[in-house]
N, C-alpha and C positions, 0 to 999 in steps of 0.2 A: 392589376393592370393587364396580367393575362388573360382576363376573360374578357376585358376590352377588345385585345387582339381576333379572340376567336369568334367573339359574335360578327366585325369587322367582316373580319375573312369570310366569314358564312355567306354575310351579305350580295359579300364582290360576287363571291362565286356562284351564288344564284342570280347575281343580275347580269355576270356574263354567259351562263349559261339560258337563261330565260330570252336574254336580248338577241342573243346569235340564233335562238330557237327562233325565235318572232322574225328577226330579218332572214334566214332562210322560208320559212311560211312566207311573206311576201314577195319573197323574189320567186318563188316560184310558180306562184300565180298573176299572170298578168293584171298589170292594173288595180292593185290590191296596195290600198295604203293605210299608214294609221289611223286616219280620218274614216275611212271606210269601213275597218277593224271596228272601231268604236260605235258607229254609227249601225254596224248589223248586229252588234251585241245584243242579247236579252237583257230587258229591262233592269231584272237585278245585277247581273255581270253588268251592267252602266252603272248601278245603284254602288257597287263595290268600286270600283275605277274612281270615279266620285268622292267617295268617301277620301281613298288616299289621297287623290289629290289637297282633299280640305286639309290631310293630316300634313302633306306636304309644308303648309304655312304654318303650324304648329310646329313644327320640327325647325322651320328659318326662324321662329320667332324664341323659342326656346334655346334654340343654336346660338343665337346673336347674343341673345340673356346671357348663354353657356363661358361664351368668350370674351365679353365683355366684365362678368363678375369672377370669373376661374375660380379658383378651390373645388372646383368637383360640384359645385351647388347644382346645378342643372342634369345628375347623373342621370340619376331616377326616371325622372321626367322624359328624357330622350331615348333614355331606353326602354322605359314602356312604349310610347311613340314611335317608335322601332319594332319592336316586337309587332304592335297591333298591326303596324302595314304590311309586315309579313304573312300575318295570319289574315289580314283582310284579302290581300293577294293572292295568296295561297286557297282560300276558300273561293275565293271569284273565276279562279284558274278550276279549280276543281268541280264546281257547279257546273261550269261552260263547258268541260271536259265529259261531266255522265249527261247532261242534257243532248250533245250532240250524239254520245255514244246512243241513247236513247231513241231518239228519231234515225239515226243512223241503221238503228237495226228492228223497225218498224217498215222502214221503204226496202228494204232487202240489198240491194248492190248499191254502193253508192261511190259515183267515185271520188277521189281524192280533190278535184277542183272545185267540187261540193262543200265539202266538212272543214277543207284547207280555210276559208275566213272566220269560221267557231274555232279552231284549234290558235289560228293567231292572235283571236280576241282575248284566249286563256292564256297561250303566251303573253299577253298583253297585260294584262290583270297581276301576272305575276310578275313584271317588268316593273311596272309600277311600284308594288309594294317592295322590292329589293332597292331598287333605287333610294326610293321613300326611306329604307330602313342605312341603308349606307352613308345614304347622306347624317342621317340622326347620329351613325356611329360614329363618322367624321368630325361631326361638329363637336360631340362627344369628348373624342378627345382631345381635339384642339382647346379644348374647357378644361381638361385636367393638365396639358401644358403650360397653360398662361400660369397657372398656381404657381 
């Protein structure tokens, strides 16, 4: 039950660390929304964003599974589906992160109002998948309480 706790807590604190990255990234550029985030992303960073979300329905449909049948039957399942949105996140945040580093230091000065919509889209990517995976952890347990 304690490793329930800590994967849990991992989650929180990368989704509120990632989310408060992403909304200060937005607040600081005008007009910058997550609509827009998304929309200037590289095609794979969409291609990853994407993905969690499809993992997103697995994770309510397993979660429902989880708390409807309880005894822990749903552990596995949700926590691999947890993990992967992490690492899907994690990798999309990361891709978006050397790509812009990349052209970043190709054009030589770049300012900050530049690179500020790739770096929110990597905040963004990794929003997603902490979420994605909190939620799995939630449901998670609420599946080994009903037991």
């Amino acid at each position: 039950m304690k490793k329930h706790a800590i994967w849990l807590f991992i989650a929180a604190v990368g989704l509120a660390v990632s989310g408060g990255l992403l909304q200060w990234l937005m607040s600081s550029v005008e007009g910058l929304t997550a609509a827009y985030v998304f929309l200037d992303a590289d095609i794979l960073a969409k291609m990853f964003m994407l993905l969690i979300l499809l993992l997103q329905f697995a994770v309510l449909g397993l979660g429902l599974a989880a708390v409807i049948m309880g005894r822990g039957r749903m552990n596995t399942p949700l926590f691999l589906v947890g993990l992967a949105a992490i690492g899907f996140g994690l990798l999309g945040a990361g891709y978006t992160v050397m790509t812009t580093q990349q052209i970043a230091a190709r054009m030589g000065g770049v300012s900050f109002e530049i690179t500020a919509p790739s770096y929110a889209g990597a905040a963004l990517s990794a929003t997603l998948g902490f979420f994605t995976a909190t939620l799995a952890f939630v449901l998670r347990w609420l599946g080994d309480r009903r037991s």
